[in-house]
C-alpha positions as CSV (number, residue, x, y, z in Angstrom):
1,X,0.0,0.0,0.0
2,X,1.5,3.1,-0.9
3,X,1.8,6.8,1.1
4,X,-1.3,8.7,-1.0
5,X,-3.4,5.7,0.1
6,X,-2.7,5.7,3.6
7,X,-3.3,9.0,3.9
8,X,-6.1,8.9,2.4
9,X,-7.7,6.4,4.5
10,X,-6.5,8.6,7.8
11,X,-8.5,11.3,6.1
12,X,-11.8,9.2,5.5
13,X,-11.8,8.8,9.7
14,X,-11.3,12.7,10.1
15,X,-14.5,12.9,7.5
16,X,-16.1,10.4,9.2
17,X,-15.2,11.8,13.4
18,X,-17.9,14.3,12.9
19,X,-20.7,12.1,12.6
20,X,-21.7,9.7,16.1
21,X,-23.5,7.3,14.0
22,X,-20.8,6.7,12.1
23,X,-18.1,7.2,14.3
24,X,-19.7,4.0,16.4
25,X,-20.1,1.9,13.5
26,X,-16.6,1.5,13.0
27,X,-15.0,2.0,16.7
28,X,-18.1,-1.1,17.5
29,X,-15.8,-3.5,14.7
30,X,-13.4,-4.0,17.2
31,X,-12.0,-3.8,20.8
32,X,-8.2,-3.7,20.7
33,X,-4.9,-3.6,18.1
34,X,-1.7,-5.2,19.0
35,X,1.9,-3.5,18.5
36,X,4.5,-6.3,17.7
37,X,7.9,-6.7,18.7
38,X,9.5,-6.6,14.9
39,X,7.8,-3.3,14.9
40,X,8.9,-1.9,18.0
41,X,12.6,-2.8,17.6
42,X,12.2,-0.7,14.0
43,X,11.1,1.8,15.5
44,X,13.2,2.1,18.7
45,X,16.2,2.3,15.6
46,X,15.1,5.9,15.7
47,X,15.1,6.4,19.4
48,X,12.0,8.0,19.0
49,X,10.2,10.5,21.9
50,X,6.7,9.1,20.8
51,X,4.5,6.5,18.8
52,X,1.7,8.2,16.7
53,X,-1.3,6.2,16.1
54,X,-3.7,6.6,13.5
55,X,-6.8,5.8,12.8
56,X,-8.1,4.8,9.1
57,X,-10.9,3.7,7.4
58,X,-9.4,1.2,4.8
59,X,-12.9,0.5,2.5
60,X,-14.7,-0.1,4.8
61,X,-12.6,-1.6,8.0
62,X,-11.2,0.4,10.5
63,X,-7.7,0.2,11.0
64,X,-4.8,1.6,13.2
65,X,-1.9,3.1,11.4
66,X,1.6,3.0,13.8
67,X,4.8,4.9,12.7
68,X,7.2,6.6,15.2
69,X,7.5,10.6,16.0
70,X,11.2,10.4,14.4
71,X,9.7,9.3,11.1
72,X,6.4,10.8,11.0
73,X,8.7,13.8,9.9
74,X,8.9,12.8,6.9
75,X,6.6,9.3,6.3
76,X,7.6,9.3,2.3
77,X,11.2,8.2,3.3
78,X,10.2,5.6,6.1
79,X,7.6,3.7,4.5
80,X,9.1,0.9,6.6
81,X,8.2,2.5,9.5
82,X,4.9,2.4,8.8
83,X,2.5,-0.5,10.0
84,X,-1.1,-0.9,9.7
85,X,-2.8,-3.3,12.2
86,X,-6.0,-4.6,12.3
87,X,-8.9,-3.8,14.7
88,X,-9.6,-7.0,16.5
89,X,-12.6,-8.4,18.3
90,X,-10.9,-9.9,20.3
91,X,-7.6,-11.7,21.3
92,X,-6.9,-15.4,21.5
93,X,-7.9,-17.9,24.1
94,X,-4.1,-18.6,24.8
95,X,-3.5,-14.5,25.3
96,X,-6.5,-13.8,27.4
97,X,-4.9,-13.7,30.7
98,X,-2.9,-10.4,30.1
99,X,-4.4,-8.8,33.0
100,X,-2.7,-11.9,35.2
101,X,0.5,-11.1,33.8
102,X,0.2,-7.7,34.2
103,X,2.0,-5.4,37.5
104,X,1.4,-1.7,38.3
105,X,3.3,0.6,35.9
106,X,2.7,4.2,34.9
107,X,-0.9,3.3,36.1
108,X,-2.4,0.3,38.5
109,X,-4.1,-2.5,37.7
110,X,-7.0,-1.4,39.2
111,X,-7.2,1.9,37.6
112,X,-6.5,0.5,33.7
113,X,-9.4,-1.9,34.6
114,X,-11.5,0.9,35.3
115,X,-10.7,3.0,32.5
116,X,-11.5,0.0,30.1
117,X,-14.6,-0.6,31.8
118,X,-15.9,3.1,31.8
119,X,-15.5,2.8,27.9
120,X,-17.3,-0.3,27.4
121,X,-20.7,1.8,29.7
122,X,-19.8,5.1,28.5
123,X,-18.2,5.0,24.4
124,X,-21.7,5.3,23.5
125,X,-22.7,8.7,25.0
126,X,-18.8,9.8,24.4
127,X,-19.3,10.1,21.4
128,X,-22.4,12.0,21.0
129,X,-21.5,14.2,23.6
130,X,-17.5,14.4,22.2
131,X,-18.4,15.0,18.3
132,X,-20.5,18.2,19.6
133,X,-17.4,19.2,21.3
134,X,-14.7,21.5,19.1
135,X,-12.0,19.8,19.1
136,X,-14.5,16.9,18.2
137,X,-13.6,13.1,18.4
138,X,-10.0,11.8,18.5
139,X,-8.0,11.5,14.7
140,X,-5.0,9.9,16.3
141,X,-3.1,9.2,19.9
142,X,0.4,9.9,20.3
143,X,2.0,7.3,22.7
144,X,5.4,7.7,24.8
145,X,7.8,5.2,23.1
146,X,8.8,4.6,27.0
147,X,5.6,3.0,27.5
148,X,7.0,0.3,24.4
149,X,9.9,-0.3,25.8
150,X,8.0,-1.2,29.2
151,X,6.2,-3.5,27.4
152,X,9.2,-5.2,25.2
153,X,12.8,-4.3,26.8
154,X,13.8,-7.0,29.1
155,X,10.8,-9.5,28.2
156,X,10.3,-12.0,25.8
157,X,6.4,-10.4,25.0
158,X,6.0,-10.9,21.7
159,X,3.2,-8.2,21.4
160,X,1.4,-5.7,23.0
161,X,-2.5,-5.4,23.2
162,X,-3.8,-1.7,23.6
163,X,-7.1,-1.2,24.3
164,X,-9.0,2.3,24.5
165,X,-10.3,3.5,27.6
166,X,-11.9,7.0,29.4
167,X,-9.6,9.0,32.0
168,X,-11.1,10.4,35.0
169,X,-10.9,14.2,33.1
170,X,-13.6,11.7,30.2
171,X,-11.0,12.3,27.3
172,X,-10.2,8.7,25.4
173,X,-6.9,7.0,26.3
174,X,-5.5,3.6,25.1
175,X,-4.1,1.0,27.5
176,X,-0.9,-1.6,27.0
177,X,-0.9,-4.8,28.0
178,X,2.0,-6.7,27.8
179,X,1.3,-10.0,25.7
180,X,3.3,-13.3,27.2
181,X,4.7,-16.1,24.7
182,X,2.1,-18.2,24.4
183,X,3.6,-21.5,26.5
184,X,4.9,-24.6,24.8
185,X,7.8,-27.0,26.4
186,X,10.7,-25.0,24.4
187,X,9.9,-21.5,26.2
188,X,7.8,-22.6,29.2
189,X,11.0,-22.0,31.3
190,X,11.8,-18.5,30.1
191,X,8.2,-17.4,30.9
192,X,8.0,-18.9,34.4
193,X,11.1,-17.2,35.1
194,X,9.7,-13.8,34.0
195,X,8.1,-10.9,36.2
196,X,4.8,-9.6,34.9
197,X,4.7,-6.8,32.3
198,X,3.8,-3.3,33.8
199,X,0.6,-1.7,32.3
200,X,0.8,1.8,31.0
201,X,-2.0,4.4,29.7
202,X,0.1,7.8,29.2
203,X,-0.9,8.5,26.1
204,X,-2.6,12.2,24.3
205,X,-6.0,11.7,22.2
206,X,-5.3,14.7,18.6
207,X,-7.3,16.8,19.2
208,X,-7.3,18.4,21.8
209,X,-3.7,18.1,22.1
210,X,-1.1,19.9,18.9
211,X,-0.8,18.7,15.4
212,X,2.5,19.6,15.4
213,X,4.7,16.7,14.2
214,X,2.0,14.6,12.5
215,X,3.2,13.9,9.3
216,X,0.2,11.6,8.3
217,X,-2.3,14.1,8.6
218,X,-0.8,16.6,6.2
């Protein structure tokens, strides 16, 4: 898939952001994205400051377009820092116990569970209410490349599964959860030897926060 397309696709969500109907249709496809480790050690190449995540409509499928603040300078010469990923229903019955494998980090346990849960009673409303709102409903989420290497430095997580969620000021944020190796005889040791991967939620919903550096959306 090439640049004009991509963009093009970030542009059909900022169309489509000012409308609640349609904005549901699409954030209702799915619940969560996952950020792999092939992508994360491209990016960290960069020693970038941020991740910026997108959102696109690709036909008609949402999708989450990842590429690192260092590159998003100038996407047209680091296409291969560019990754789209799909918006899942779910995750697997082997990586459903993320929240066990989880520890505090930049937020608890408690409180990511919370802010996942408010989302699930509350994207509904959100919405109508946020898309009346001007800075209107979120065209992308710029995440601190810390909270990545939280999630991959020092573990053998093979992924990352971020879900959104609503902070206690109601503005959308999206939660990491470190995804374990899913356990066979050859890694089983590795794993039980592992501490738990610290959850972490610090990121900015565009808009309301600057533009600045968003290479995607120009």
């Amino acid at each position: 898939m090439n640049l004009e397309e991509i963009k093009q696709a970030i542009k059909e969500w900022g169309n489509a952001r000012t409308s609640p109907k349609t904005v549901l249709s699409y954030l209702k496809q799915g619940c969560c994205f996952k950020i792999e480790r092939a992508q994360f050690e491209q990016w960290n190449r960069n020693s970038p400051e941020k991740l910026h995540a997108y959102l696109g409509i690709f036909g008609n499928k949402l999708n989450i377009v990842l590429i690192d603040s260092v590159s998003d300078k100038n996407p047209a010469a680091h296409l291969d820092s560019i990754f789209i990923q799909d918006y899942l229903k779910g995750l697997s019955k082997e990586e459903e116990g993320y929240m066990a494998n989880a520890t505090d980090g930049g937020i608890t346990i408690a409180d990511a569970q919370k802010k996942m849960t408010k989302w699930k009673a509350s994207a509904d409303l959100w919405v109508e209410d946020k898309a009346k709102t001007s800075a209107g409903i979120f065209k992308a989420f710029l995440i601190p490349f810390s909270d990545l290497k939280s999630q991959f430095e020092g573990t053998s997580n093979p992924a990352s599964a971020v879900f959104l969620g609503l902070n206690i000021s109601n503005e959308a944020d999206m939660i990491l959860w470190g995804l374990k190796p899913i356990v066979n005889q050859a890694n089983a040791a590795l794993k039980f030897g592992e501490d738990g991967t610290p959850v972490e939620d610090l990121t900015l919903p565009i808009p309301p926060y600057g533009e600045e550096g968003l290479g995607l959306l120009e």
